[in-house]
C-alpha positions in Angstrom: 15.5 -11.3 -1.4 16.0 -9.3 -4.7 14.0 -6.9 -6.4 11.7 -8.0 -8.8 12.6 -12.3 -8.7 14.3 -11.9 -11.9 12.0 -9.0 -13.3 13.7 -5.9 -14.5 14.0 -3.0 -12.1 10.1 -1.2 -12.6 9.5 2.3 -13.1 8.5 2.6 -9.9 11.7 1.3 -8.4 13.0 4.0 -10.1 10.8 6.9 -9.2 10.6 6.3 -5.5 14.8 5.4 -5.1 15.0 9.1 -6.1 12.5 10.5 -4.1 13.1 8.6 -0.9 13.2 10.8 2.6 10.8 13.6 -0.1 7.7 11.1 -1.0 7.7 10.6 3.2 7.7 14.8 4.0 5.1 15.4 1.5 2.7 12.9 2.6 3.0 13.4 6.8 0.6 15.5 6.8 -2.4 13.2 5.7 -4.7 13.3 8.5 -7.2 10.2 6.4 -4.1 8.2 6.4 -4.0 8.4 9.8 -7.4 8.0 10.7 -7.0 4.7 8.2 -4.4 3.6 10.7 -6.5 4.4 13.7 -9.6 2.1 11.7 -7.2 -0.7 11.6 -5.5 -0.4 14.7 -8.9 -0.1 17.0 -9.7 -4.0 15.0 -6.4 -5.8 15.8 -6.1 -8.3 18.0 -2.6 -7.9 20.5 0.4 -9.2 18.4 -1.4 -9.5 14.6 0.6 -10.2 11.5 0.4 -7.7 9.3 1.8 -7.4 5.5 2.5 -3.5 4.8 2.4 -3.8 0.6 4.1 -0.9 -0.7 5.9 0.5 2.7 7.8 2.9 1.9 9.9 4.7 4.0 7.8 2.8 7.0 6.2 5.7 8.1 3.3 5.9 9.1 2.5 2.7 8.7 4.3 0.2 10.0 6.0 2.6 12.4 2.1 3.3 14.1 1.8 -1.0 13.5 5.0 -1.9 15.2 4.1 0.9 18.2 1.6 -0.6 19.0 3.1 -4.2 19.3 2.0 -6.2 16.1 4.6 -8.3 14.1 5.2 -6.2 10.5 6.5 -7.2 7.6 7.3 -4.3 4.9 7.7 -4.9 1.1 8.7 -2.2 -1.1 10.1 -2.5 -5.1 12.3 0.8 -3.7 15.8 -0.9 -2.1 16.2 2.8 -1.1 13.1 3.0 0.6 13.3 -0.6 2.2 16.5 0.6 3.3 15.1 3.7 5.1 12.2 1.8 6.4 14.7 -0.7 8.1 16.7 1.9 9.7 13.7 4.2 10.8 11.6 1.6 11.7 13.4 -1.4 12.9 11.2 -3.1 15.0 9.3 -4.3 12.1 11.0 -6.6 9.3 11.0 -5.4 5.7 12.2 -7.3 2.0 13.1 -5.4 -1.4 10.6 -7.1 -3.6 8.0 -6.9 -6.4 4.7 -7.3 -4.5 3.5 -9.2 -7.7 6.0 -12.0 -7.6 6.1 -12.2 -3.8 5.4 -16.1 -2.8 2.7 -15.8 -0.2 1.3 -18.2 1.8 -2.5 -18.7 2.1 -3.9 -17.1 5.6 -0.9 -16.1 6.9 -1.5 -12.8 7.9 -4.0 -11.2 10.3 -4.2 -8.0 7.9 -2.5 -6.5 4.8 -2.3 -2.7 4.2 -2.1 -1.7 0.3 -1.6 2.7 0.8 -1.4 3.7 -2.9 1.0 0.9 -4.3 -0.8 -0.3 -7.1 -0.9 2.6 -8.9 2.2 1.8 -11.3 0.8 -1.5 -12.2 -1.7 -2.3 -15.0 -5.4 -2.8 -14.3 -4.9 -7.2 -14.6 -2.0 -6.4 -12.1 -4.0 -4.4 -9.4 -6.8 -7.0 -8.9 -4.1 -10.1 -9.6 -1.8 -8.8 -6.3 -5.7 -7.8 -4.0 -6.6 -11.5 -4.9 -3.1 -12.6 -4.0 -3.5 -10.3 -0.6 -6.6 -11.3 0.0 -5.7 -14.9 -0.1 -2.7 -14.2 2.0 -5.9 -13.1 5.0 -6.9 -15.5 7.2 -10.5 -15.5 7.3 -12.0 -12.4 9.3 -8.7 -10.9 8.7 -8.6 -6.9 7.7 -7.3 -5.3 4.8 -7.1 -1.6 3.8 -6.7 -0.6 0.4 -6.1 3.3 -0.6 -5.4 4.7 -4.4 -6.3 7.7 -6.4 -9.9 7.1 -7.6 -9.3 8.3 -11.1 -10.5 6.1 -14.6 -7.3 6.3 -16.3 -4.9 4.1 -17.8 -1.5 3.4 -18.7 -1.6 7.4 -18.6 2.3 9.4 -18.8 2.0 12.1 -16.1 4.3 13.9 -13.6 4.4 12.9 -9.9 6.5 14.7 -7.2 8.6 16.2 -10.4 9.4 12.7 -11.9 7.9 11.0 -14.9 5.4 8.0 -13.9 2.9 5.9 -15.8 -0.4 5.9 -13.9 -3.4 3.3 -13.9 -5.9 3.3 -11.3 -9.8 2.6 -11.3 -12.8 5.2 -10.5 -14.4 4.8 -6.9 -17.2 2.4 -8.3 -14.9 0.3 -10.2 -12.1 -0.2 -7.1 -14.7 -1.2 -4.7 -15.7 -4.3 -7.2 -11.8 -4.7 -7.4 -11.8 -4.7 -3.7 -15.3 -7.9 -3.9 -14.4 -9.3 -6.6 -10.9 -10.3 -5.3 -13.3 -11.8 -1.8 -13.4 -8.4 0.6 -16.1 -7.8 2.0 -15.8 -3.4 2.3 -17.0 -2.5 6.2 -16.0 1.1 5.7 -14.8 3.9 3.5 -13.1 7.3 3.2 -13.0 10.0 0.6 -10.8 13.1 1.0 -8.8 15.2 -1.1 -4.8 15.7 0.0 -2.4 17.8 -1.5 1.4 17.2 -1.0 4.1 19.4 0.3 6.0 19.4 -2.6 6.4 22.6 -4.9 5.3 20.4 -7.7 2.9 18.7 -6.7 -1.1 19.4 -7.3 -3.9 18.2 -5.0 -4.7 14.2 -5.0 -8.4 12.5 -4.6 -7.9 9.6 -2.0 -10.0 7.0 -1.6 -9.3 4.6 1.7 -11.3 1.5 1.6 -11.8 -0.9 5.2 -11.9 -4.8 4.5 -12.8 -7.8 5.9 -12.0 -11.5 4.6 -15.2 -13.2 4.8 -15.2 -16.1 7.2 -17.7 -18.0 5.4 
């Protein structure tokens, strides 16, 4: 399935087929991404379906996902990280696609994980693709969302050495992303990470722990 469905290759397609193997050594160290993992994986039932939304290289996520036996599907705008993701990771399955024009079926999916993928889009974008997500639940199904809690938009900046174009919401303002798209937020986690990367500079992180209503 091709990048995109007839989009243009994003900026982020761009940014993370050059940073590849580097954008997964910087961020291995992230204990709260972990412990977001161990959240989700204590709430599974045996054999879930689970949509990894921006997987990147596969690890950690859906390498901790498919360890512990649950079916993973991994989509990434990155063909070079969908690529390392399939060969590092191949128990789980994995497509080269824009998250935003993904066809999704309604309550397909026992839970969704969304670590930090939204931040290239614009602000109709990000709550558009959690709606979309959320949709994709069935009910009492789990989704964690994770982004830099910042109030900035469509803002030039410098990531890992490369130039990106940042959006995200402040803490407040992602949490009624999170309702206002129908997740119900169970549980969150603040910390501040900073990559191993000469160039990078310390990161806010905000981890929030979903549940699609069943009513």
């Amino acid at each position: 399935m091709g990048e995109g469905f007839g989009r243009a290759p994003s900026p982020a397609a761009v940014v993370f087929d050059a940073l590849g193997l580097a954008y997964e050594r910087a961020f291995a160290a992230s204990e709260a991404h972990r412990a977001s993992l161990r959240w989700l994986l204590d709430r599974l039932e045996p054999g879930s379906r689970v949509l990894d939304a921006g997987c990147g290289t596969g690890r950690p996520t859906a390498e901790a996902l498919t360890g512990a036996g649950h079916d993973v599907l991994g989509v990434d705008v990155s063909p070079v990280m969908v690529d390392l993701a399939a060969r590092q990771v191949p128990g789980a399955r994995f497509l080269s696609a824009d998250i935003r024009d993904l066809p999704l079926t309604e309550a397909s999916f026992d839970a969704v994980c969304v670590y930090f993928s939204l931040l290239q889009m614009t602000r109709a974008e990000q709550a558009s693709v959690v709606a979309r997500l959320t949709r994709a639940l069935r009910p009492g199904g789990l989704a964690v969302l994770a982004t830099v809690p910042l109030d900035v938009e469509s803002v030039d900046a410098e990531f890992m050495g490369r130039p990106v174009r940042v959006t995200s919401f402040g803490a407040e303002d992602f949490r009624e992303l999170a309702a206002g798209a129908g997740l119900r937020v169970l549980s969150e986690e603040y910390a501040v990470f900073r990559p191993e990367h000469p160039d990078a500079v310390p990161e806010p992180h905000l981890f929030l722990h979903c549940r699609r209503p069943t009513a």
